[in-house]
VEXLUMMI-497410 format. One record per atom (N, C-alpha, C, O, CB): residue in one letter; y, z, x. Coordinates in pm, whole numbers, plus 50000, padded with zeros to 5 digits. Glycine has a CB too. Example, Ala and Ser with C-alpha at 12.3 -4.5 7.8 and 13.67 -1.06 7.14 Angstrom:
A494315078051319/A495505078051230/A496705078051320/A496685084651424/A495535090551131/S497755070851285/S498945071451367/S500035078751290/S501145080451341/S499405057251408/
END
This chain:
X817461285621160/X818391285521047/X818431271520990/X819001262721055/X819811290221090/X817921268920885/X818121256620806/X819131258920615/X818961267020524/X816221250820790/X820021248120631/X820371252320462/X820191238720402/X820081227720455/X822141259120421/X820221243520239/X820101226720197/X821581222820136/X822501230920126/X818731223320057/X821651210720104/X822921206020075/X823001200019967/X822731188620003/X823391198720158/X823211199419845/X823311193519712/X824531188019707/X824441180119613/X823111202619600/X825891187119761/X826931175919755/X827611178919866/X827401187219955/X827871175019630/X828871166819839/X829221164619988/X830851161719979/X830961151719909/X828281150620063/X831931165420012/X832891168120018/X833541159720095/X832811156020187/X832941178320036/X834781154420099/X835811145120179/X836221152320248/X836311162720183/X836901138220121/X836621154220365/X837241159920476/X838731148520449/X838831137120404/X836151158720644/X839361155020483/X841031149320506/X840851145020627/X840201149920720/X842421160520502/X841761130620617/X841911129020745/X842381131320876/X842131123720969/X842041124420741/X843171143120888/X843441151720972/X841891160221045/X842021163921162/X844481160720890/X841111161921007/X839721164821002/X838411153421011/X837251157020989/X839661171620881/X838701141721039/X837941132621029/X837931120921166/X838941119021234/X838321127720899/X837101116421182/X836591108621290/X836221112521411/X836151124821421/X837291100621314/X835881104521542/X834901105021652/X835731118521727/X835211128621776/X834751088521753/X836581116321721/X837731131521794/X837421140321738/X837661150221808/X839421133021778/X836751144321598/X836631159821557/X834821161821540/X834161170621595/X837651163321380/X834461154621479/X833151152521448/X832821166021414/X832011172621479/X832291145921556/X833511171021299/X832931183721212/X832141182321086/X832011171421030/X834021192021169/X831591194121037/X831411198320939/X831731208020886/X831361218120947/X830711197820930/X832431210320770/X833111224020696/X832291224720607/X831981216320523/X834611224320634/X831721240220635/X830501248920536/X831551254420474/X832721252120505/X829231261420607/X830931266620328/X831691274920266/X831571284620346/X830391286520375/X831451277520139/X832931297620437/X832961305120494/X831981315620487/X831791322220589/X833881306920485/X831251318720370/X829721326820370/X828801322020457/X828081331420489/X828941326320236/X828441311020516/X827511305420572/X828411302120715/X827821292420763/X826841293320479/X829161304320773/X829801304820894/X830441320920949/X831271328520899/X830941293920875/X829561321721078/X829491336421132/X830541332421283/X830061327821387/X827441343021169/X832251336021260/X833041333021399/X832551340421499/X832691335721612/X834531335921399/X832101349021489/X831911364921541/X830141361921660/X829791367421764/X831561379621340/X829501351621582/X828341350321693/X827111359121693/X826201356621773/X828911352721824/X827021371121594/X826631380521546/X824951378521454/X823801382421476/X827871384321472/X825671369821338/X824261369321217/X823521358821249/X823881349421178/X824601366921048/X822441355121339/X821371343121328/X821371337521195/X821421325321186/X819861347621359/X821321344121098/X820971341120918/X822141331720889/X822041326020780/X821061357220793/X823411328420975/X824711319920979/X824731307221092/X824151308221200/X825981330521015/X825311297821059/X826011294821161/X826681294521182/X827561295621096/X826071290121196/X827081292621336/X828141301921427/X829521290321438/X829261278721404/X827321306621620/X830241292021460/X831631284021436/X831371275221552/X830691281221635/X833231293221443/X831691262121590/X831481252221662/X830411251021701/X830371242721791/X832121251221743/X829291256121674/X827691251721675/X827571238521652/X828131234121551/X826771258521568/X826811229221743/X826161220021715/X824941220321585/X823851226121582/X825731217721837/X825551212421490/X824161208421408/X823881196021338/X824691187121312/X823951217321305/X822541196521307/X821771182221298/X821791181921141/X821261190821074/X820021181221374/X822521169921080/X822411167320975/X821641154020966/X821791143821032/X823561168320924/X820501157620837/X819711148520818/X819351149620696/X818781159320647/X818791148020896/X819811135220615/X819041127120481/X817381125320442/X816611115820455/X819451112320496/X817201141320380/X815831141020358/X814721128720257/X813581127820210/X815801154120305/X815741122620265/X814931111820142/X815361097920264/X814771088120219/X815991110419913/X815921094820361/X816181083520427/X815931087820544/X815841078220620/X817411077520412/X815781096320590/X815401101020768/X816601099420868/X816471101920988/X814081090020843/X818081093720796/X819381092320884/X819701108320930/X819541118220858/X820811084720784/X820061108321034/X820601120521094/X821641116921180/X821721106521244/X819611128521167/X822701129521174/X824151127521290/X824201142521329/X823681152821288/X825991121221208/X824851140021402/X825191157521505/X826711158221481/X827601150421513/X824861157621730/X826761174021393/X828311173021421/X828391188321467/X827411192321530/X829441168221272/X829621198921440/X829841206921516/X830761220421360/X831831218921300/X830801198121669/X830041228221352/X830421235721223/X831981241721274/X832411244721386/X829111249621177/X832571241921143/X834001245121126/X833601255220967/X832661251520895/X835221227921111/X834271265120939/X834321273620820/X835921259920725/X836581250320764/X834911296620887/X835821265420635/X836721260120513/X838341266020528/X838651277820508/X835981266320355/X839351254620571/X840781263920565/X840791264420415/X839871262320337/X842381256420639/X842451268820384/X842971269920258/X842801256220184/X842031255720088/X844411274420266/X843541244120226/X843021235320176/X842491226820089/X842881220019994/X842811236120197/X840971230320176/X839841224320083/X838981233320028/X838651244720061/X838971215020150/X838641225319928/X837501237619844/X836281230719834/X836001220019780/X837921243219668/X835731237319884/X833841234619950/X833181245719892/X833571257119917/X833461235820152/X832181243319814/X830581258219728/X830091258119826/X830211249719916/X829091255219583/X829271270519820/X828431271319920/X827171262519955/X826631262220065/X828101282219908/X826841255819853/X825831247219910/X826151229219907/X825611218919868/X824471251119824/X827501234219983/X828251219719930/X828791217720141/X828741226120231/X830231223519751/X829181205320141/X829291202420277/X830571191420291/X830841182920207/X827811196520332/X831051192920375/X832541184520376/X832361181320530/X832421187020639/X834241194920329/X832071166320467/X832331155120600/X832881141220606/X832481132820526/X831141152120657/X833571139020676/X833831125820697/X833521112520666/X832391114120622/X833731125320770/X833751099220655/X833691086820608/X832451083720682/X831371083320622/X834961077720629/X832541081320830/X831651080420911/X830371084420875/X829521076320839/X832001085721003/X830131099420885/X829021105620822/X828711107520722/X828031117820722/X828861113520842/X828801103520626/X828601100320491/X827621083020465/X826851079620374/X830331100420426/X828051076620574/X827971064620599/X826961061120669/X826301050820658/X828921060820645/X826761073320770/X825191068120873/X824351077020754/X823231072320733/X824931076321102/X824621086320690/X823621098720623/X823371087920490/X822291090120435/X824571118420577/X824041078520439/X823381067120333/X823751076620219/X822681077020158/X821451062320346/X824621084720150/X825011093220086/X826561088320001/X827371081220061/X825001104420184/X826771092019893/X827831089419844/X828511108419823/X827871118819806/X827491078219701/X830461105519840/X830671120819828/X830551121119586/X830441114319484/X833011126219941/X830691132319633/X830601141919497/X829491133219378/X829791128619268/X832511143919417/X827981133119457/X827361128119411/X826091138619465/X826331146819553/X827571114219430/X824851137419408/X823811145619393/X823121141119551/X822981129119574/X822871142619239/X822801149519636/X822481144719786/X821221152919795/X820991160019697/X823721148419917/X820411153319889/X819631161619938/X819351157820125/X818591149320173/X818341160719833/X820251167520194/X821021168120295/X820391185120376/X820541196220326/X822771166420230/X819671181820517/X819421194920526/X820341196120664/X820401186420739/X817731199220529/X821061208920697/X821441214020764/X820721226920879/X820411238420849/X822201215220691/X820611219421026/X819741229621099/X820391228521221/X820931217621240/X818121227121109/X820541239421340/X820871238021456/X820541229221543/X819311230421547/X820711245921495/X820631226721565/X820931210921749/X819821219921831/X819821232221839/X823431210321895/X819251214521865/X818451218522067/X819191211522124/X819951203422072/X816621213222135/X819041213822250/X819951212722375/X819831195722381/X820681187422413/X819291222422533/X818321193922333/X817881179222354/X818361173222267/X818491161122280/X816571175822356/X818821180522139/X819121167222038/X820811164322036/X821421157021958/X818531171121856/X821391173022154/X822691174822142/X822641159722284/X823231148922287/X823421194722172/X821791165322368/X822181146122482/X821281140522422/X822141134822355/X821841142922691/X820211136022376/X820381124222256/X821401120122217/X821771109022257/X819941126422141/X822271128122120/X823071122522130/X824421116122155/X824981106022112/X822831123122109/X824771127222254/X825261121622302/X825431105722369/X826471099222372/X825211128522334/X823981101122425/X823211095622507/X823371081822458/X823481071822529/X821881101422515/X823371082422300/X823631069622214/X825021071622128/X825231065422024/X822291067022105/X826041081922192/X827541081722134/X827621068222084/X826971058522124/X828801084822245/X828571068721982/X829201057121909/X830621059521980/X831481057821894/X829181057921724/X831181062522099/X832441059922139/X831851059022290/X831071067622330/X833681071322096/X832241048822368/X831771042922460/X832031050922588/X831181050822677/X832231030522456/X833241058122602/X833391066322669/X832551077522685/X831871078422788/X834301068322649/X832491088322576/X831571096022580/X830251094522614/X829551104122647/X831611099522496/X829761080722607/X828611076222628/X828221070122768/X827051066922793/X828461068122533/X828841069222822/X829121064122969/X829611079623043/X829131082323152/X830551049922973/X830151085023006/X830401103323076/X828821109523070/X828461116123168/X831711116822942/X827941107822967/X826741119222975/X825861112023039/X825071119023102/X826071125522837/X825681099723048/X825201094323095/X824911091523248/X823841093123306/X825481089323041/X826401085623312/X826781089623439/X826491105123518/X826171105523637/X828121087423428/X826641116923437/X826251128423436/X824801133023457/X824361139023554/X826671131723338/X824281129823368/X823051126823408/X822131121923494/X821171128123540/X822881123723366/X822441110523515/X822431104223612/X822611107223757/X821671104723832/X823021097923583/X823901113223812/X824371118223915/X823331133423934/X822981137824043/X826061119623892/X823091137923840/X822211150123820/X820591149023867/X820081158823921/X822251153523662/X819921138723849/X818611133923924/X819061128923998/X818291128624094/X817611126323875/X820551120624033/X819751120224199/X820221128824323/X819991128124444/X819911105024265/X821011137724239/X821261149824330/X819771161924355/X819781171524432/X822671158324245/X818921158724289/X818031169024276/X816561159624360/X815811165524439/X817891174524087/X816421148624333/X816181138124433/X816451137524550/X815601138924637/X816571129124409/X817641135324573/X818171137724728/X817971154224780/X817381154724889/X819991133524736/X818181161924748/X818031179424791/X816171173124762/X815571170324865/X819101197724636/X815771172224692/X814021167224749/X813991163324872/X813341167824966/X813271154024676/X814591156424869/X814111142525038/X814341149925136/X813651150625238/X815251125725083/X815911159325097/X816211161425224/X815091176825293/X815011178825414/X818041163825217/X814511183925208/X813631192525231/X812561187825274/X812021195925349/X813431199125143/X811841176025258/X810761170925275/X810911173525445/X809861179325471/X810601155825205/X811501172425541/X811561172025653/X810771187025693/X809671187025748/X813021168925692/X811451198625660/X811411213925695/X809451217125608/X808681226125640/X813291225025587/X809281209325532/X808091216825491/X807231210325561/X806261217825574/X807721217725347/X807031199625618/X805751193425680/X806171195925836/X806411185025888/X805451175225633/X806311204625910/X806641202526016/X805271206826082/X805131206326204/X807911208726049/
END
């Protein structure tokens, strides 16, 4: 699932920074239900990336409350992301929208811009090879006998 993005919308700040890290599509293009592949799915990880600058950020899809008013090929994000994506809002963008792999979700985690989070996946990780390391070693005994 990829869409394209021709402008870009202010998120309120109630909706904005490292604590929410969304994106609000127009509710046609957000499936709560988990159902239509042809959608994405409500808190899906996805990879936004500046097809003319190669900047990309990972945020996490939200549908449109009452609110705000977002077109369908329009995207509402934050100061932040507007900012790594090299983009100005309600200006002519070319912005593609596609799902996260598992890998591009610890990427990035991996290089979080909040130090905490970045020290949790990390540590995680971490603790994760050498638990699988150690259950190695410790088998090494039983197979060569």
């Amino acid at each position: 699932m990829s869409m394209q993005i021709t402008s870009v919308v202010q998120l309120p700040p109630a909706d904005s920074g490292l604590q929410n890290s969304i994106v609000r599509l127009h509710n046609l293009n957000v499936d709560s239900k988990r159902k239509d592949r042809n959608k994405f799915f409500r808190r899906e990880a996805v990879l936004i990336r500046n097809r003319e600058t190669g900047a990309s950020i990972l945020r996490y899809v939200m549908g449109t409350p009452g609110g705000i008013s977002i077109k369908k090929c329009e995207a509402g994000l934050d100061y932040d992301a507007v900012e790594v994506l090299g983009v100005r809002f309600k200006r002519q963008v070319n912005l593609e929208i596609k799902r996260a792999s598992a890998f591009q979700v610890y990427r990035w985690f991996w290089k979080h811009p909040d130090l905490n989070v970045r020290i949790s996946i990390r540590l995680g990780i971490t603790g994760g090879v050498l638990g699988v390391l150690g259950f190695s070693v410790g088998l090494y005994p039983f197979l060569h006998l």
